[in-house]
C-alpha positions as CSV (number, residue, x, y, z in Angstrom):
1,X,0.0,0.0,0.0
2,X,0.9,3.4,-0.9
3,X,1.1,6.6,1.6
4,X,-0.1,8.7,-0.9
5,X,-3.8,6.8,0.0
6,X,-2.9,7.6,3.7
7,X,-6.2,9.1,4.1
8,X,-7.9,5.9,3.7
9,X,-5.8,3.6,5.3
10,X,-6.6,2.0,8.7
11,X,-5.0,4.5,11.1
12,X,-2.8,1.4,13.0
13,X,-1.5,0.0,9.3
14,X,-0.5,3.7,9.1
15,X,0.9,3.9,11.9
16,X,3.4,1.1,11.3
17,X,4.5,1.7,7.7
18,X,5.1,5.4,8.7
19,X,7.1,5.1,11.4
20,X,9.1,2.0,9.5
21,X,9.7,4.5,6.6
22,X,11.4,7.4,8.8
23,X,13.3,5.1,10.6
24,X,14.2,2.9,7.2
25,X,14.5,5.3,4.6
26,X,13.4,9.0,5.7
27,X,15.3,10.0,9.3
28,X,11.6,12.5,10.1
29,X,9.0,13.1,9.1
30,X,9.2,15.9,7.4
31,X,11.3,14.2,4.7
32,X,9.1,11.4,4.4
33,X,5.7,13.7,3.9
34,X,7.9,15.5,1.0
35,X,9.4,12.7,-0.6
36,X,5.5,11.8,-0.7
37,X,4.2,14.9,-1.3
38,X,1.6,14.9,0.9
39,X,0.0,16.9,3.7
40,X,1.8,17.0,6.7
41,X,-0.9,18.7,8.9
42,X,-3.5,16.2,7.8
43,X,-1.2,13.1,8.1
44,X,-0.9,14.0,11.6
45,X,-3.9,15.1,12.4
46,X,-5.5,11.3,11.0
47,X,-2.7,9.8,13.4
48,X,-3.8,12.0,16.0
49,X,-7.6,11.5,15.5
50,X,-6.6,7.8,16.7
51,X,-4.4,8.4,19.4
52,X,-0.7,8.8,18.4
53,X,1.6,11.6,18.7
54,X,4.4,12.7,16.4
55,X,7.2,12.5,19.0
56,X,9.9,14.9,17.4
57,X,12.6,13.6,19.6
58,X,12.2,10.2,18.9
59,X,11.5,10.6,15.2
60,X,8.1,8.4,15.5
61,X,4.9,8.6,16.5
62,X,3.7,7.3,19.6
């Protein structure tokens, strides 16, 4: 599955391939969202909606 379709993606499955990208292939997420090219704010926010936090510090959310 694709992160471009983030915004329809079961927000644990998200979860998971997110935070294995930044710490496989991205270092944060703020180059993952522009490799991607896709909203940061509303990538979050879905993540957020379920519960998890974009810890800067630890590069992940939580």
């Amino acid at each position: 599955m694709n992160l471009e379709q983030f915004e329809s993606m079961d927000p644990v499955i998200l979860l998971s391939m997110v935070n294995m990208k930044i710490r496989d292939e991205f270092g944060d997420l703020d180059n993952l969202v522009k490799f991607y090219d896709i909203d940061k704010a509303k990538l979050v926010k879905k993540l957020s909606d379920a519960g998890f936090d974009y810890l800067v510090e630890a590069k992940q959310f939580r």
